[in-house]
Structures are given as structure tokens and as C-alpha cells.
N, C-alpha and C positions, 0 to 999 in steps of 0.2 A: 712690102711695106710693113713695117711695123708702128705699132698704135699703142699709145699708154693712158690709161683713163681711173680717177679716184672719183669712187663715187661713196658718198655716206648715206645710210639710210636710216631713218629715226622709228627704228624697230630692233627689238633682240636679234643676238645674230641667230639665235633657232628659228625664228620665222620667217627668216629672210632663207636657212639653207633649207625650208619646210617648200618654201614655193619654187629653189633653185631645183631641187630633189625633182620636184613633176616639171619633168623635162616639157611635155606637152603647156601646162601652165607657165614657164617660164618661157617658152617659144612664143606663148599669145601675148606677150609683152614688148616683143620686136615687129616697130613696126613692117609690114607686109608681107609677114608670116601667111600663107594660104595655107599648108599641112603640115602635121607633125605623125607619121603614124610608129608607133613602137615595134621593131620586128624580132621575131623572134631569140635570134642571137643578142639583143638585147640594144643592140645599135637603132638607129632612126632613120627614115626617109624621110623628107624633107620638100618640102618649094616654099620658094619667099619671092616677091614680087617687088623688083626695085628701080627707080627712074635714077640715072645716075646723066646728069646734063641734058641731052638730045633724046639719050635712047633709054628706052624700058628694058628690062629683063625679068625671065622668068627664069630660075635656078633651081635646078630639082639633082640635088643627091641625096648624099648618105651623113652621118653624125653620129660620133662616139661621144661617148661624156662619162667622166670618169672624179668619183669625188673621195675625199679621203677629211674626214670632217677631222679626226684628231692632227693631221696637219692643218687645218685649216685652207685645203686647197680645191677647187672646182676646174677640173679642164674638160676640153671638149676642142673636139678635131672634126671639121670638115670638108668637103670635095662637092663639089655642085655645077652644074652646066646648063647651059641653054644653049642648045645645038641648032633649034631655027636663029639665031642671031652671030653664032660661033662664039660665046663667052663662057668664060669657067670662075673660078675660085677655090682656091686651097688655105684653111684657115686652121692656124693651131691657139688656141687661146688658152690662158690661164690664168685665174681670178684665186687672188689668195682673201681670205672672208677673215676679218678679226674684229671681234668688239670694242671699239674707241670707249664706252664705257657703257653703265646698263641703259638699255634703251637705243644704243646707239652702234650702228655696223658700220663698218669701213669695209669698202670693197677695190681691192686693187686691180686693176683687169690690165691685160697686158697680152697681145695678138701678134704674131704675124700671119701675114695674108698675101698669096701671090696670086697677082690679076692676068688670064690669059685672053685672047684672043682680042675682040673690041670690048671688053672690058678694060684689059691693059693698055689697051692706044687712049683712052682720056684723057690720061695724064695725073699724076700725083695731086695735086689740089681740089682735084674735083672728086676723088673718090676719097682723099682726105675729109671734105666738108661733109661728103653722106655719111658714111661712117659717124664723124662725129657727131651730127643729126639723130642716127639712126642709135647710137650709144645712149644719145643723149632723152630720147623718147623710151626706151626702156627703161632707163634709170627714172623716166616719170612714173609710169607705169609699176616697175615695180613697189617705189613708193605710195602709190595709192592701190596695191594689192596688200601690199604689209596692215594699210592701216582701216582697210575694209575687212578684215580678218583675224 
């Protein structure tokens, strides 16, 4: 499936890519984030904890994140599983960050994401509406991280 999301932040874009930068901080912005641990190849493990309709899941892999600030671009790739329930996720994302003007960041995000096991039997709208839930609660969050700091 793929996902397209504009989100504005009424903050500089340096302090928006200050909290995108701490990968660990930025992951406490989504909700049902459980860990983030930093490893040493510089990649991340990961669990996040998500109720998608009926069933719960716990998803525990890996995450690369990769930013190139004079393009303007933040991506990040993940792979995660919950093997007691048989569900995965493969997700490539890439959020290009531009200044609408001073004070003010534009974020363009943009995903694909392939659902395996009972994760992809739910069906496209239901994991469309979490998603957009779940886009839509970091984008709270990061906003009230920008303007606490």
C-alpha cells in the first residue's frame, strides 16, 4: 500500500530536523512505540504495539534512517514481525522537509508498506485508517515537541 501525508509544523525547519536527527526521540512521537535501541552498525531495533480492528500486534525488528539535510530528505526503512500472531511489515518511507516560510515547516511523507501474514488479511481500509491515526498522532506530538523546546 502506499500512503501520502503533508504535514506543517509551526516551527523552523532546524528544529523539527533537531528532533527528526534523535531517531530515539522521534520514535517517542509514534504512538505505541515500546523500544528504540541504537545498534552498533548504526541501524535500530525496534517494537511498537498496534491494535489494527480485532487483533493486537507486537512488531519487533530492525530500521535504517538515512538523512541528507542539504537535500532536504529523511528516509528510513523497516522490516518487523510478530511471529506469536504471524504478521510482518516492510516499510520504505521518505519525508522530504522544506521551509514554507520562517517559522514554518512543511513535511511531505510518503510510504510504502507491505502487509504480511494476518496483518495483510484485514484489508486495505482498515489499515489505511490506522496509519492515518497513527501519522496523524505524531504529527501531534511532534508539534508539541517543537514548541516545548
Amino acid at each position: 500500500m502506499k500512503f501520502s501525508y503533508d504535514v506543517t509544523v509551526d516551527a523552523p525547519q532546524d528544529r523539527v530536523w533537531a528532533i527528526l536527527s534523535d531517531v530515539p526521540q522521534a520514535a517517542s512521537l509514534m504512538p505505541g512505540v515500546e523500544s528504540v535501541e541504537e545498534q552498533p552498525d548504526g541501524t535500530y531495533l525496534g517494537a511498537v504495539r498496534v491494535r489494527v480492528g480485532p487483533i493486537g500486534f507486537t512488531l519487533t525488528g530492525r530500521v535504517e534512517v538515512e538523512q541528507d539535510r542539504e537535500a532536504g530528505t529523511w528516509r528510513l526503512r523497516a522490516r518487523a514481525d510478530d511471529r506469536r500472531v504471524g504478521a510482518g511489515v516492510s516499510s520504505s518511507v521518505e519525508t522530504v522537509i522544506s521551509e514554507l516560510s520562517p517559522g514554518q515547516t512543511q513535511m511531505r511523507v510518503g510510504a510504502d508498506v507491505s502487509f504480511s501474514g494476518r496483518l495483510g488479511q484485514l484489508g486495505q481500509p482498515l489499515i489505511k485508517k490506522k496509519a492515518d491515526d497513527m501519522v496523524q498522532e505524531f504529527a501531534e506530538g511532534l508539534k508539541r515537541a517543537v514548541a516545548s523546546g
